[in-house]
C-alpha positions in Angstrom: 16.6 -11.1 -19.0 14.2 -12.7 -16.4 12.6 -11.0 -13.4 11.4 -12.7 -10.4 9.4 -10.8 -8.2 8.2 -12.3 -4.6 4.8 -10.3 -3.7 1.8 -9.9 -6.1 0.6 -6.7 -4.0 0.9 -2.9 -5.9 4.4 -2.9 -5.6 5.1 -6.0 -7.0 2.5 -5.4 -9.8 3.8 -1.7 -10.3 7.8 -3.4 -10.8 6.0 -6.3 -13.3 4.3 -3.5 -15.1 7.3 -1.2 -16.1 10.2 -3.8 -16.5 7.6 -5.1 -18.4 7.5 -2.1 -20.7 10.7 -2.5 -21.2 10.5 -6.1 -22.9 11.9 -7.4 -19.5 10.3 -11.1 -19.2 8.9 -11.4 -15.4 7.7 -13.8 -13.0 5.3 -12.6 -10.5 5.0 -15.1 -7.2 2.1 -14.8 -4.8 0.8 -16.7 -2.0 -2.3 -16.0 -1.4 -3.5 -13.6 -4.9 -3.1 -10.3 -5.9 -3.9 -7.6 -3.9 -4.9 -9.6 -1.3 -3.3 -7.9 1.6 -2.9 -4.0 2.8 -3.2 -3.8 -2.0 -6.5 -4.4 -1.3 -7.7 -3.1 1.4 -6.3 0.3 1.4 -8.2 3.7 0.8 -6.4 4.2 -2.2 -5.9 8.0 -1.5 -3.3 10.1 -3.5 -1.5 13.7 -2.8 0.9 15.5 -5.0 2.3 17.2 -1.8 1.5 15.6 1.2 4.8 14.2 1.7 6.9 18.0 0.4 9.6 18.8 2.8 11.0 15.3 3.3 13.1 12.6 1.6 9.4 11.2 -0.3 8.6 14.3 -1.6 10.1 13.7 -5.3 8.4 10.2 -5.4 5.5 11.3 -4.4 5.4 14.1 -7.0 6.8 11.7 -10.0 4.1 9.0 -8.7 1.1 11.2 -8.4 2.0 12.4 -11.9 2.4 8.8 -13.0 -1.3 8.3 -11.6 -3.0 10.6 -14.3 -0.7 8.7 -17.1 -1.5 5.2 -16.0 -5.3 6.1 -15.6 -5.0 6.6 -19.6 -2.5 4.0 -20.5 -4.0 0.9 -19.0 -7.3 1.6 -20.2 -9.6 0.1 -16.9 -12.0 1.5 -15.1 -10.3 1.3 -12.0 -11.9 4.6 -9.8 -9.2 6.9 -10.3 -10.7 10.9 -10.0 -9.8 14.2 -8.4 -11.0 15.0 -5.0 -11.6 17.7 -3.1 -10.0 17.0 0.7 -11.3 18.3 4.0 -9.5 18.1 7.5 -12.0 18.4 10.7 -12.8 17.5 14.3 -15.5 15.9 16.0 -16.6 15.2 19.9 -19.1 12.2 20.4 -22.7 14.0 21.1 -21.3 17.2 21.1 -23.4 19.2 17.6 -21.3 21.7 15.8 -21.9 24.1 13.0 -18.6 25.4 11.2 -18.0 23.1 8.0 -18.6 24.0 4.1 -22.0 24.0 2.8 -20.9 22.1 -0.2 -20.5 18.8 2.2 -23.8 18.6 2.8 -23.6 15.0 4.1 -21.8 14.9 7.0 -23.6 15.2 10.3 -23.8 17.8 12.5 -21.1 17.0 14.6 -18.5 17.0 12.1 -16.7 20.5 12.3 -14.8 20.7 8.8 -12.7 23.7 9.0 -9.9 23.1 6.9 -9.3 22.3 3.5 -6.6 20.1 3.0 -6.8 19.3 -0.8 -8.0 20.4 -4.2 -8.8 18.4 -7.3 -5.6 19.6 -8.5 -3.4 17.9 -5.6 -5.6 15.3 -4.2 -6.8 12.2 -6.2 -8.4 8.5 -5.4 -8.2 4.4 -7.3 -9.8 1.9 -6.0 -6.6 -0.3 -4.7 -7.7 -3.7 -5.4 -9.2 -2.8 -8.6 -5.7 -0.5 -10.0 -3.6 -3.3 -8.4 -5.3 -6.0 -10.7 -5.5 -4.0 -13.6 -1.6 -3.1 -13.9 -1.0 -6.4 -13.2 -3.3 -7.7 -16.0 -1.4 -4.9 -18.2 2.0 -6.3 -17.7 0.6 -9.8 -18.2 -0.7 -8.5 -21.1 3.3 -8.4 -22.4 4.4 -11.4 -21.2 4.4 -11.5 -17.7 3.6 -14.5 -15.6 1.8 -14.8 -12.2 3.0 -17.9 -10.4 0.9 -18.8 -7.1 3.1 -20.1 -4.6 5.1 -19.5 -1.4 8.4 -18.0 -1.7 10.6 -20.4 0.6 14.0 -19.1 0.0 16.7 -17.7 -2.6 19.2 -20.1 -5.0 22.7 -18.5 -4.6 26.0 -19.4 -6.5 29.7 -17.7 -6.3 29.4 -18.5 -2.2 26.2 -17.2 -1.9 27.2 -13.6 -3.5 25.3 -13.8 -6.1 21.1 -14.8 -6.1 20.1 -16.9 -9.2 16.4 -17.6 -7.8 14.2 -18.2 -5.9 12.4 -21.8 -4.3 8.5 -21.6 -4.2 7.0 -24.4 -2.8 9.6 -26.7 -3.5 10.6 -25.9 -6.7 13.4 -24.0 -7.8 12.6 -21.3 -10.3 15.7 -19.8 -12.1 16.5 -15.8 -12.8 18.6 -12.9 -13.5 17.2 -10.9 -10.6 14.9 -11.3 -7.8 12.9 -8.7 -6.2 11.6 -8.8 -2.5 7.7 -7.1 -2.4 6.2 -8.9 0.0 4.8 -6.0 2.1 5.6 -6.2 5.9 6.1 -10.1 4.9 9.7 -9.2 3.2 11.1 -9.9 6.9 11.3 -13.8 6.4 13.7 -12.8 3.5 16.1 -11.7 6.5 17.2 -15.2 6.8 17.9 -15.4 3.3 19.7 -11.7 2.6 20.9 -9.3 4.9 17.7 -7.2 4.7 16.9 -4.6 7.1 13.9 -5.3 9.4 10.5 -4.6 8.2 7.6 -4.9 10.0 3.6 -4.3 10.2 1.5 -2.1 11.7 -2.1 -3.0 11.4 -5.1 -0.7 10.4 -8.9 -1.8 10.4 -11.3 -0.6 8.0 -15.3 -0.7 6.8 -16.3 -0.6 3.7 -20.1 1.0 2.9 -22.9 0.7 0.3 -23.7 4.4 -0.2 -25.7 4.3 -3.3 -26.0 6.8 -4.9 -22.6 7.9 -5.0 -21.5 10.4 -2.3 -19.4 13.2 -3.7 -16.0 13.5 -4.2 -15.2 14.8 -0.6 -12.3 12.9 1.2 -12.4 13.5 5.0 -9.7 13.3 7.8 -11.1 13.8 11.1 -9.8 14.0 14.6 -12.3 12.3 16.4 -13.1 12.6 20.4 -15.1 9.1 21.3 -17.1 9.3 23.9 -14.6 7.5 26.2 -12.1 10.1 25.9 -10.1 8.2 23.6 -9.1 10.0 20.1 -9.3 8.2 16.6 -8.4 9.9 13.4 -10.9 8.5 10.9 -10.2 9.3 7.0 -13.3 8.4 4.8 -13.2 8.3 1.1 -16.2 8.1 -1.0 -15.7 5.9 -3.9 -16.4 5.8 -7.6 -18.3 2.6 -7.2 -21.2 3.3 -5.1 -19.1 2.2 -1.8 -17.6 4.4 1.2 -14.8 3.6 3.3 -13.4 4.5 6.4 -10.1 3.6 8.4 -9.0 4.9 11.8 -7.9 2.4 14.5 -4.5 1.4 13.9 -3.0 -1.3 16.6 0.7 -3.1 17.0 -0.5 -6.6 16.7 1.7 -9.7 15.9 1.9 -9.7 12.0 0.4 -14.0 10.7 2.8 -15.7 8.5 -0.3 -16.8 6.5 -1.7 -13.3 5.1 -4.9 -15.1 4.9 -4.8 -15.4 9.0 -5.0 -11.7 9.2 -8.7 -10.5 11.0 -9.8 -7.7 13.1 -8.8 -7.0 16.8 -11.1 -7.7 19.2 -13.2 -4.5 19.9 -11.7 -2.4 17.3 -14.5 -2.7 14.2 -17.1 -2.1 16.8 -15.1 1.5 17.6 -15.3 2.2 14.0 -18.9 1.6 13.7 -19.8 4.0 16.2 -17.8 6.9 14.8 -18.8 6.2 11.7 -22.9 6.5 12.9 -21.9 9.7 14.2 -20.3 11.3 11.2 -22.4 10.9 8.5 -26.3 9.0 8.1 -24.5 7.4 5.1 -22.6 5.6 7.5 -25.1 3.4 9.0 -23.6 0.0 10.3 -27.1 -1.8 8.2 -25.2 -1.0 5.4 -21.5 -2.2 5.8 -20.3 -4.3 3.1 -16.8 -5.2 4.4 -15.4 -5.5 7.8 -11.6 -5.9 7.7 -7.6 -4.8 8.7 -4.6 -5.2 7.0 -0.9 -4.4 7.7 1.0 -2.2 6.4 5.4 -2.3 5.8 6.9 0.4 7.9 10.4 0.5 8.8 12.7 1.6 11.3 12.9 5.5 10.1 10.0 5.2 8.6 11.3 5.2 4.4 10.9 2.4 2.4 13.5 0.2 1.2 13.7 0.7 -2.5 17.3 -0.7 -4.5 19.6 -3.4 -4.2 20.3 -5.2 -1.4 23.8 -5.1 0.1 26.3 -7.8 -0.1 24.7 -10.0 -2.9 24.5 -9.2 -6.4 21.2 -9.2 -8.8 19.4 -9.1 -5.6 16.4 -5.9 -4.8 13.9 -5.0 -2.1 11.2 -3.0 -2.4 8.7 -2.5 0.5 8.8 0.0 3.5 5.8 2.3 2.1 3.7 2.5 5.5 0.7 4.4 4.4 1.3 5.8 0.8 2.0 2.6 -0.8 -1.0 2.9 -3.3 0.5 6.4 -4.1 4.2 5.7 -4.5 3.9 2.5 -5.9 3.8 3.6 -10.0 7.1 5.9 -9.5 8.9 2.7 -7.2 7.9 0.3 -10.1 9.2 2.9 -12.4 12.8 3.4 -10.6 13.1 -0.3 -9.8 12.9 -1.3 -14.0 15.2 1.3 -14.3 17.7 0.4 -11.8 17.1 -3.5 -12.7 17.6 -2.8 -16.8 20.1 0.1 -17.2 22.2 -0.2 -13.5 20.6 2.8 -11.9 17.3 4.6 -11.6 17.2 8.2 -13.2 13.4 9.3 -12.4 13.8 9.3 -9.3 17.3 9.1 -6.4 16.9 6.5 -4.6 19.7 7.1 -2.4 17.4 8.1 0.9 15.6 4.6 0.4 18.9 2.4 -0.1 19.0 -0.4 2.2 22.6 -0.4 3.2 21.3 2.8 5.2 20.0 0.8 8.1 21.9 -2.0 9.9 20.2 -6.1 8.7 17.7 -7.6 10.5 18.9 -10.3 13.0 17.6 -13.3 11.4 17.6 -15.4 14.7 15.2 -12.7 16.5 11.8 -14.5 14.0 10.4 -16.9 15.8 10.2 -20.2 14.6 6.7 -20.5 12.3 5.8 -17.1 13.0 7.0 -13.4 11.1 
């Protein structure tokens, strides 16, 4: 059997790594390299329970478990520890005094009341770095990484039935093909009937905080000075860096992932909460400015299992903000699914695609997703 899988981000690496396991040969394409996009540019933040209560919670659970076997299995250095995970407020120039004395350095106008997380449910990789290194695993068994664009599918039987893909030209030959392409997975609309999937963009910084800070992860609600409210979350990092997301926006989503930069304003909002919050966070020692989109769909699930109406044809994308966590248990379902006929770790049924109504095709514009 041969795997083609369209997306090198952690989903895509995540499917390649257990279908891999399985003696499944794979082809991994990517446009631009992997973990370029939202993979790599994430917090990387994982919960065992943040998502109880709803249709995630099970793959959440299996994934968070999956974390602690992976960390072990592949064998990298890729950041993965416990943290301890606090929930706070803060009003620009306003000085408060209620938060635990063991996070000593926040400032005083952080108010950490709350804590959200122990070492026991709360966790942290370093995206990029566990997105490379599960990917350089399942190369490790045979996979292949193919850079290219993804420009269509190959169908036979009157196009019920994908037999590959076309990647710059070239016509690449398979048993199954797998849409990952993040919030990108839309331009498959015109080639499948694919429910719409779209981005919503977050900014981030990244900072040099040597020595390392401690393993504190923070969510605040933050007042700005203008009135306006931002909901920072800053994660301290294994390698000697610190960093902090919080303004989230609607913008058009590039074709070229490579196209994607910073709203206008946005980086410079961040920089001033983050000078407020903690001395740590001092714009002098920013390392990385950047934003990335993130897959969401209409209700807000992912789309994880076969696509309707076409055979040996799957989509996996959709996870909005807990793709660095879910991805090991959706890479685990999806080999299963792909090599046995159904998935057994986890139900997929509240992520199958036939649940929402195809994209319309003729809504893209014309050079743009």
């Amino acid at each position: 059997m041969h795997v083609l899988i369209c997306g090198g981000g952690v989903i895509g690496a995540a499917t390649a790594y257990f279908l891999s396991r399985r003696g499944v040969a794979v082809t991994v394409v990517e446009r631009t390299g992997i973990a370029s996009a939202a993979s790599g540019k994430s917090g990387g933040f994982l919960a065992l329970d943040w998502c109880d209560g709803g249709p995630l919670a099970p793959l959440a659970r299996r994934s968070f478990e999956l974390h602690v076997m992976l960390a072990e299995e592949i064998g990298e250095d890729y950041g993965y520890r416990r943290m301890t995970t606090y929930g706070g407020v803060a009003s620009a120039g306003e000085p408060v005094r209620a938060r635990p004395g063991d996070v000593s350095w926040v400032s005083g106008e952080v108010a950490l009341g709350q804590r959200l997380g122990t070492t026991e449910t709360t966790a942290q990789v370093l995206p990029g770095a566990f997105t490379q290194a599960m990917m350089r695993a399942a190369e490790g068994r045979g996979t292949a990484v193919k850079q290219g664009t993804v420009t269509g599918l190959t169908v036979a039987d009157g196009g019920r039935t994908v037999t590959g893909i076309t990647v710059s030209g070239e016509t690449l030959e398979a048993d199954a093909v797998v849409i990952a392409m993040g919030p990108w997975s839309i331009l498959a609309s015109g080639w499948v009937p694919l429910p719409g999937v779209y981005g919503l963009k977050g900014h981030s910084l990244v900072f040099q905080t040597d020595p390392p800070l401690p393993a504190d992860a923070l969510f605040v609600e933050y007042r700005e000075a203008s009135g306006n409210v931002a909901s920072p979350e800053v994660f301290p990092r294994t390698d000697g860096t610190t960093y902090v997301c919080g303004i989230s926006s609607q913008s058009p989503l590039p074709v070229d992932p490579a196209a994607v930069a910073p709203d206008p304003g946005a980086i410079e909002r961040l920089e001033a909460i983050c000078a407020a919050m903690a001395p740590a966070l001092d714009p002098a020692r920013i390392v990385a400015r950047q934003s990335c989109f993130r897959p969401v769909t209409e209700d807000g699930l992912p789309l994880i299992g076969a696509i309707p109406g076409v055979d040996d044809a799957y989509v996996a994308t959709g996870h909005s903000v807990w793709g660095i966590l879910n991805a090991p248990a959706t890479g685990e379902a999806m080999a299963e699914l792909i090599v046995d006929g159904a998935a057994t770790t986890v139900d997929l049924a509240p992520f199958d695609p036939g649940r929402l109504r195809p994209f319309d095709a003729s809504r893209l514009e014309t050079g743009a997703g």
